[in-house]
SEVOVEX-438914 format. One record per residue (C-alpha): residue number from 1; chain; x, y, z. Coordinates in steps of 0.001 Angstrom, whole numbers, padded with zeros to 6 digits, m for minus. Layout:
N
+-----+------+---------+---------+---------+
| pos | unit |       u |       v |       w |
+-----+------+---------+---------+---------+
| NUM |    A |       X |       Y |       Z |
...
+-----+------+---------+---------+---------+
This chain:
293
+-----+------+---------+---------+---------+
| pos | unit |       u |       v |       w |
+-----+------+---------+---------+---------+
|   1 |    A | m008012 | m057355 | m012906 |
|   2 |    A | m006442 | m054834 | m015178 |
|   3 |    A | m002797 | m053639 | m014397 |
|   4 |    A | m000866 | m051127 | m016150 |
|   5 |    A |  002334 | m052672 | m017793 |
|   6 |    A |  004661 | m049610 | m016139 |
|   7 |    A |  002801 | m049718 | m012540 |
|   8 |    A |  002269 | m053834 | m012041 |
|   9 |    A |  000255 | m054334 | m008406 |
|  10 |    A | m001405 | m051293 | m009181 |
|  11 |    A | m004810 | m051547 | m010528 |
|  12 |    A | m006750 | m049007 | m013213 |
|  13 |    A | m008761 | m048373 | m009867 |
|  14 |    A | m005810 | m047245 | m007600 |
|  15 |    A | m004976 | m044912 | m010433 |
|  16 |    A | m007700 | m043169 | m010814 |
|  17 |    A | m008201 | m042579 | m007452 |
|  18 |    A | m004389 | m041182 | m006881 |
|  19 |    A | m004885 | m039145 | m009919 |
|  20 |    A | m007998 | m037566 | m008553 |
|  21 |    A | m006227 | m037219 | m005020 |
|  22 |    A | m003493 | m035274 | m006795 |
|  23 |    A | m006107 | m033328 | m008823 |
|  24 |    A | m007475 | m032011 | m005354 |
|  25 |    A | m004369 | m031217 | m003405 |
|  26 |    A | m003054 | m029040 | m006879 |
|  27 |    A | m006588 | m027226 | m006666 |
|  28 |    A | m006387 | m026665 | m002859 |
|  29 |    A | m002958 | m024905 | m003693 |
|  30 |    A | m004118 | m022873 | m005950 |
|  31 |    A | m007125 | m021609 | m004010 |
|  32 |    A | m004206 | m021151 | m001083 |
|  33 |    A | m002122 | m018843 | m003014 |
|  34 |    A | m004762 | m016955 | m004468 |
|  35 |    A | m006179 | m016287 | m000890 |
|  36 |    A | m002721 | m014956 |  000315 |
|  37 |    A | m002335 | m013137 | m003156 |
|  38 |    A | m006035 | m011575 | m002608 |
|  39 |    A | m005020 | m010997 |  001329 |
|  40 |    A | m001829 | m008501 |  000836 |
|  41 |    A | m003757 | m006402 | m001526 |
|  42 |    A | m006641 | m006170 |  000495 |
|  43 |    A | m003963 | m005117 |  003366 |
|  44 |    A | m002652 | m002373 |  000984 |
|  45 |    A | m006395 | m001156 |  000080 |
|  46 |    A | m006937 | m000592 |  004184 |
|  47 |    A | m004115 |  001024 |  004961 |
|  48 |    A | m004529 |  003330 |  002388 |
|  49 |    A | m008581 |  003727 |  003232 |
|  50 |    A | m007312 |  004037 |  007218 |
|  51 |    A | m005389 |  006786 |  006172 |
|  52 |    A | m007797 |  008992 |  004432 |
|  53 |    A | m009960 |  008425 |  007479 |
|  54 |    A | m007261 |  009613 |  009814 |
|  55 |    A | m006569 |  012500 |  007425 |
|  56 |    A | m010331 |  013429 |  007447 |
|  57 |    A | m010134 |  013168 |  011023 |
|  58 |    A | m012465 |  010384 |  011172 |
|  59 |    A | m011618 |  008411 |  014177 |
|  60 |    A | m014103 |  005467 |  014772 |
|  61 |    A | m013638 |  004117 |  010851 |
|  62 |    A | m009912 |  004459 |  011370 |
|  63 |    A | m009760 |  002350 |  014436 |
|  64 |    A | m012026 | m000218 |  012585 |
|  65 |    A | m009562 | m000719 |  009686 |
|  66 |    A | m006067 | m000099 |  011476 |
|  67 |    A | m006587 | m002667 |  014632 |
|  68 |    A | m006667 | m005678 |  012186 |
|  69 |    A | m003311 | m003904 |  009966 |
|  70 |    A | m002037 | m004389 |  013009 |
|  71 |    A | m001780 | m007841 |  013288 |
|  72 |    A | m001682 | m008294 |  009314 |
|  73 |    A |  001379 | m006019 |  009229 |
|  74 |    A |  002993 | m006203 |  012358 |
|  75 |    A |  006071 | m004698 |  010825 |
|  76 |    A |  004493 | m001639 |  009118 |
|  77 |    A |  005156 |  001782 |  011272 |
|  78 |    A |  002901 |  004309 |  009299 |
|  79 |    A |  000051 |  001423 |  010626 |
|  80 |    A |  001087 |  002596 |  014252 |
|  81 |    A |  001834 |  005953 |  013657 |
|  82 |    A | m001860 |  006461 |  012406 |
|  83 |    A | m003294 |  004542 |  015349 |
|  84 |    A | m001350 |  006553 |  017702 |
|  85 |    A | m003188 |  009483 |  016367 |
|  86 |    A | m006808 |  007844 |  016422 |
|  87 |    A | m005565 |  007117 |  020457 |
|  88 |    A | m004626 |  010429 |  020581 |
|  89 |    A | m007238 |  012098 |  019728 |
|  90 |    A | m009820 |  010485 |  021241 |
|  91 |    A | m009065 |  010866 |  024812 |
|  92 |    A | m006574 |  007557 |  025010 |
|  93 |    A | m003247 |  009226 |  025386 |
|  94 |    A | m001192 |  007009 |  027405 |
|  95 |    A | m001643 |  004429 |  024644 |
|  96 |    A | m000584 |  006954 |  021931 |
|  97 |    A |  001851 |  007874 |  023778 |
|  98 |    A |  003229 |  004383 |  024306 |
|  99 |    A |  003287 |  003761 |  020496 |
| 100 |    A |  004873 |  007033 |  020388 |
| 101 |    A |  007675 |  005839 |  022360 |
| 102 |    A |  007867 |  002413 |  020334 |
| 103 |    A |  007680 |  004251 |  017333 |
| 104 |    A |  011012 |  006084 |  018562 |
| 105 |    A |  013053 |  003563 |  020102 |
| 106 |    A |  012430 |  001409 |  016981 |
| 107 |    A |  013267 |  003610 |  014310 |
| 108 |    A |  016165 |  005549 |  015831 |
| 109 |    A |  018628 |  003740 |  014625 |
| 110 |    A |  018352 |  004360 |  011035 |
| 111 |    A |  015670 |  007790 |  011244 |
| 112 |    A |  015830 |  008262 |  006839 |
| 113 |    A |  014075 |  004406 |  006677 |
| 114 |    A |  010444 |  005217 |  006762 |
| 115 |    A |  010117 |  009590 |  005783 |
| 116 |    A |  006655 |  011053 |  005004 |
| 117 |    A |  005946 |  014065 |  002783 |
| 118 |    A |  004340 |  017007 |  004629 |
| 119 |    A |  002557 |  019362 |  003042 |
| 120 |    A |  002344 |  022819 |  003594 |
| 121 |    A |  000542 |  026048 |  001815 |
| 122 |    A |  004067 |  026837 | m000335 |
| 123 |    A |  005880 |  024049 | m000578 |
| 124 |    A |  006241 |  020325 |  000716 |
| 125 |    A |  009212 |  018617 |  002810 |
| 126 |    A |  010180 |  015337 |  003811 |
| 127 |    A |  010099 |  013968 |  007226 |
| 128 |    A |  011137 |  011608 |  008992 |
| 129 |    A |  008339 |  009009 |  010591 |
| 130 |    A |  010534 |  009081 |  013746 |
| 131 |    A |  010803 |  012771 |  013904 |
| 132 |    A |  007028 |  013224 |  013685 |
| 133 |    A |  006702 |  010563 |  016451 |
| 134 |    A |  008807 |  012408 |  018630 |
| 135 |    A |  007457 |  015790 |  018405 |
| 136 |    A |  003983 |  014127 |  018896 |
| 137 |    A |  005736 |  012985 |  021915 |
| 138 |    A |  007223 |  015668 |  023348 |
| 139 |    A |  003615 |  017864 |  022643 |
| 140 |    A |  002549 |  015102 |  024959 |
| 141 |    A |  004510 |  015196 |  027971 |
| 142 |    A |  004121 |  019258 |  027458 |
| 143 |    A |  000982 |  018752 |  028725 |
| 144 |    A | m000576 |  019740 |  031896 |
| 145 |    A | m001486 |  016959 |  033817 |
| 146 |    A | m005054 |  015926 |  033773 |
| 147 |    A | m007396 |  014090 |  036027 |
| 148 |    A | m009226 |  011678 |  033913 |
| 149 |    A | m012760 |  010992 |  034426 |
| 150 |    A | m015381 |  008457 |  035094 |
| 151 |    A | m016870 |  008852 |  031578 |
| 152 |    A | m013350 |  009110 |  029723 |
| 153 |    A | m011148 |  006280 |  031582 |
| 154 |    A | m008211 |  004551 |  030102 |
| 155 |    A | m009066 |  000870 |  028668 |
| 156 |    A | m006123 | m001263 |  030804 |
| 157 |    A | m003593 | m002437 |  028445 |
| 158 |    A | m004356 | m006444 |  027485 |
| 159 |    A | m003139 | m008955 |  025252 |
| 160 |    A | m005042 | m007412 |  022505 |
| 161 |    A | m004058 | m003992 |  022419 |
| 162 |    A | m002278 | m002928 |  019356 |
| 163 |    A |  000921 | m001429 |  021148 |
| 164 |    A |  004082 | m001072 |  018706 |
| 165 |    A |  006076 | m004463 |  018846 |
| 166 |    A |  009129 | m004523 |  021558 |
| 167 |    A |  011478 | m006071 |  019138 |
| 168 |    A |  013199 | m004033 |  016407 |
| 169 |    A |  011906 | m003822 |  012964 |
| 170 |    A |  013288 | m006340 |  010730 |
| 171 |    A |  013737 | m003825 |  007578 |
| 172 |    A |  017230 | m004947 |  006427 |
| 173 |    A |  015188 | m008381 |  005489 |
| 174 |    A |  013051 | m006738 |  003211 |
| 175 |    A |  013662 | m006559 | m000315 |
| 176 |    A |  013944 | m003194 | m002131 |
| 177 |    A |  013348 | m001179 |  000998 |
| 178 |    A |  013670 |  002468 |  000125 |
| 179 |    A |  012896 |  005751 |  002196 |
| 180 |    A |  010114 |  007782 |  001200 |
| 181 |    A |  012944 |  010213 | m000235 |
| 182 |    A |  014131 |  007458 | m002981 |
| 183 |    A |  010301 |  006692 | m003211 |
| 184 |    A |  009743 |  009902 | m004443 |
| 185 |    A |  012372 |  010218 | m006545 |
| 186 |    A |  011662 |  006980 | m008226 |
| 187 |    A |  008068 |  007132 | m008411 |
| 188 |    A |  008232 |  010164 | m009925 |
| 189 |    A |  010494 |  008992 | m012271 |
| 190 |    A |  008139 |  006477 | m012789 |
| 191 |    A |  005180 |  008468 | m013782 |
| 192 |    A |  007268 |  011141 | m015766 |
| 193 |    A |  008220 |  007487 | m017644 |
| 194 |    A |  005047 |  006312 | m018255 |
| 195 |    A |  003406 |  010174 | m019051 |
| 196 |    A |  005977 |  010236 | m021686 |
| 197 |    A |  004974 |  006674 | m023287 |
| 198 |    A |  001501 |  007733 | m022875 |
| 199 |    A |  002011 |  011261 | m024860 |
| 200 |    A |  004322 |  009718 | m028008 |
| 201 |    A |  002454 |  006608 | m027961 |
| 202 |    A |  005014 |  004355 | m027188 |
| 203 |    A |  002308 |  001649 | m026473 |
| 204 |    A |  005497 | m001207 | m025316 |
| 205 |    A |  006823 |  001214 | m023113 |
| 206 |    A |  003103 |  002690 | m021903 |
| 207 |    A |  002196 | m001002 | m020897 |
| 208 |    A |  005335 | m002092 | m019499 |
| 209 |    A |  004397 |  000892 | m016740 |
| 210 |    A |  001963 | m001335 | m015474 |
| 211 |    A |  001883 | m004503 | m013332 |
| 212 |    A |  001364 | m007637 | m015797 |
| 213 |    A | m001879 | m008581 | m014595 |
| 214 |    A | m003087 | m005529 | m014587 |
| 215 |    A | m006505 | m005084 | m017158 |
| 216 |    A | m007997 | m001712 | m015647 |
| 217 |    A | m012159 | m002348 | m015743 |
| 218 |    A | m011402 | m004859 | m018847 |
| 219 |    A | m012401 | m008514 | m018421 |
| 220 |    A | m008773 | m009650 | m019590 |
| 221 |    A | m005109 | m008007 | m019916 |
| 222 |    A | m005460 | m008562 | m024270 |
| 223 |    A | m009046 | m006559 | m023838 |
| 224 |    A | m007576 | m003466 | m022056 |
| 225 |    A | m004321 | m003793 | m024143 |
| 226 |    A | m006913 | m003489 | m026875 |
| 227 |    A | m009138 | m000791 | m025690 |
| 228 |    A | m005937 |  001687 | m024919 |
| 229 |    A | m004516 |  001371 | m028437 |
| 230 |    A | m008080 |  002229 | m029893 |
| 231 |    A | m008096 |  005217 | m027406 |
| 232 |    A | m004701 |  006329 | m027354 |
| 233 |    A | m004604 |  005617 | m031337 |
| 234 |    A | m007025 |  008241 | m032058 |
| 235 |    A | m005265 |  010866 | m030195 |
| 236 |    A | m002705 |  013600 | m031881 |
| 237 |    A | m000447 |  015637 | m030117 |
| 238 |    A | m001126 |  014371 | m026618 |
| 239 |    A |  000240 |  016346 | m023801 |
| 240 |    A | m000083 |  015336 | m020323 |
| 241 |    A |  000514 |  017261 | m016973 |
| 242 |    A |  000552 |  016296 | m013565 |
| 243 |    A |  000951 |  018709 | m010406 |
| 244 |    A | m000021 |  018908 | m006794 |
| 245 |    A |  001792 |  015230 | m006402 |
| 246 |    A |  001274 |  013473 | m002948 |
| 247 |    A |  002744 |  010641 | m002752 |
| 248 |    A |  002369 |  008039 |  000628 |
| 249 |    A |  004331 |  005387 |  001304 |
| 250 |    A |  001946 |  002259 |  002557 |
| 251 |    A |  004240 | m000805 |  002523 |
| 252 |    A |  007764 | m001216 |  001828 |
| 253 |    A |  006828 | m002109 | m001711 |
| 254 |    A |  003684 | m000299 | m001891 |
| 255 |    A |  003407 |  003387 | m002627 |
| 256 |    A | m000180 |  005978 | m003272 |
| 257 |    A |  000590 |  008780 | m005624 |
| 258 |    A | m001910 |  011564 | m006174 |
| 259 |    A | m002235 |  014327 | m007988 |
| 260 |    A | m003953 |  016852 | m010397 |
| 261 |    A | m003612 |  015653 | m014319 |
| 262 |    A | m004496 |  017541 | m017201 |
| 263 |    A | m004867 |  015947 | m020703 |
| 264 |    A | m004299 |  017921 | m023535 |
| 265 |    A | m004687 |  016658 | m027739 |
| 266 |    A | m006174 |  017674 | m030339 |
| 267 |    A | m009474 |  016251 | m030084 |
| 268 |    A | m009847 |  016666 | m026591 |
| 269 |    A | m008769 |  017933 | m022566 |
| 270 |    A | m009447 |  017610 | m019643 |
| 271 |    A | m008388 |  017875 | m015649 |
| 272 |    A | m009130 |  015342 | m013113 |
| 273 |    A | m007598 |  014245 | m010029 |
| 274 |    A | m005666 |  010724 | m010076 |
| 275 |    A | m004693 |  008396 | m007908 |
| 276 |    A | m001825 |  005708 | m009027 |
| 277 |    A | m001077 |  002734 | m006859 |
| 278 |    A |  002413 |  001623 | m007560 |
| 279 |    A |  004009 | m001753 | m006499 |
| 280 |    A |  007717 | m002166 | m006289 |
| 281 |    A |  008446 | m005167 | m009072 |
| 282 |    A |  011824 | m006225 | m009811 |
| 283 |    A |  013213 | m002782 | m008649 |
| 284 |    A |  010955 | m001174 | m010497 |
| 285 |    A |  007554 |  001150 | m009607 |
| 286 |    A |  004621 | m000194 | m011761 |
| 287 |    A |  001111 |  001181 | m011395 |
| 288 |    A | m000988 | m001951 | m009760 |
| 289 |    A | m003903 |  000218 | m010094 |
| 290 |    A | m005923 |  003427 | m011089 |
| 291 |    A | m008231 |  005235 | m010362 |
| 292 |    A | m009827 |  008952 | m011405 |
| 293 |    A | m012522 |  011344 | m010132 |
+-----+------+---------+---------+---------+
């Protein structure tokens, strides 16, 4: 039998089959953190799909994509506050009005942490999430009482029900955590950045804008690397504009911006509506992804 000269007892057998052992448990770690890697932005995708269906008003695909956030992101507010309004608005008001309550007993204590922008014809203004909560409150114990019906009952509250959690949010543990106010001023500070690096083609500065993995609809980071200095190359006198800028805040390190752009050179322009998905890196806003139509 054949024994190594550094590992004596240990045959060329035994090896193998500890290397191959090793081999496995490396893979199944891999495969583990690309799962949780793949999870969170699949998270930040359905919050952000949950709340164009609440903005659009449409309930029942909401509900669908919100009741699992809620478990996923147990910690997220703007989750509840958008499931409050799916409750509310289709005839389940005691249960909005419970995460209502939750929404306000949680977030009292330091209102400016989680602010949204609201928009109005002239001009928009931040909010805060707790403000909006209470007001949706109030507008609900201003009602007259109703006698609810056979057809329209109340579900009884179980286990299951996605009710705002009892104990206080944890946000001094996160990392970075910003109101939507500094959100907006960075963010914008962000894009005005990366607009800039775009219009002089400063290509370093253009790509450092972005998350490093991000590669657009190119196979690899190199190929859209590539592809952007052949574009942007070809370009003189580039001028870019952005207005009409919403931005929403989905995680504590996750922020939507959208807004109008219009591309200007010499060869070229055009006007499209953007959207920029921005992930808080480092302290810093880089776009995780992008999208036009």
């Amino acid at each position: 039998m054949y024994t190594h000269p550094y590992m004596p007892g240990y045959s060329l057998s035994h090896r193998i089959l500890a290397f191959v052992r090793a081999c496995a448990y490396a893979f199944t770690l891999c495969i583990s953190l690309s799962s949780n890697a793949i999870a969170q932005n699949s998270d930040v995708d359905q919050i952000a799909k949950a709340h164009d269906f609440v903005s659009n008003r449409n309930w029942s695909n909401a509900e669908a994509l919100l009741l699992p956030l809620t478990k996923s992101q147990p910690k997220n507010p703007f989750i509840f506050y958008d499931l409050a309004q799916v409750y509310e608005n289709t005839n389940r008001v005691d249960l909005a009005k419970q995460i209502y309550q939750g929404l306000t007993n949680t977030l009292s204590a330091d209102p400016n942490q989680y602010t949204v922008v609201v928009r109005a014809p002239y001009a928009s203004r931040l909010v805060s999430l707790v403000s909006l909560a209470q007001a949706k409150l109030n507008a609900i114990n201003d009602r007259p009482a109703i006698v609810p019906q056979s057809i329209a009952t109340i579900p009884p509250l179980t286990s299951t029900t996605a009710i705002i959690p009892t104990t206080p949010l944890t946000i001094r543990q996160i990392t970075y955590s910003q109101s939507l106010r500094e959100k907006h001023l960075t963010v914008s500070a962000a894009m005005k950045s990366w607009a800039a690096a775009w219009a002089n083609k400063n290509l370093p500065n253009y790509y450092a804008s972005y998350t490093p993995d991000f590669r657009g609809e190119m196979p690899t980071r190199t190929a859209w690397e590539n592809k952007r200095r052949e574009t942007i190359g070809r370009e003189t006198n580039i001028e870019i504009n952005f207005k009409n800028l919403e931005i929403t805040s989905l995680s504590p390190t996750s922020v939507q911006a959208r807004f109008l752009q219009s591309y200007f050179s010499d060869n070229q322009s055009s006007k499209a509506r953007k959207t920029l998905l921005f992930k808080l890196s480092n302290g810093h806003w880089l776009i995780e992804r992008e999208s036009i139509k």
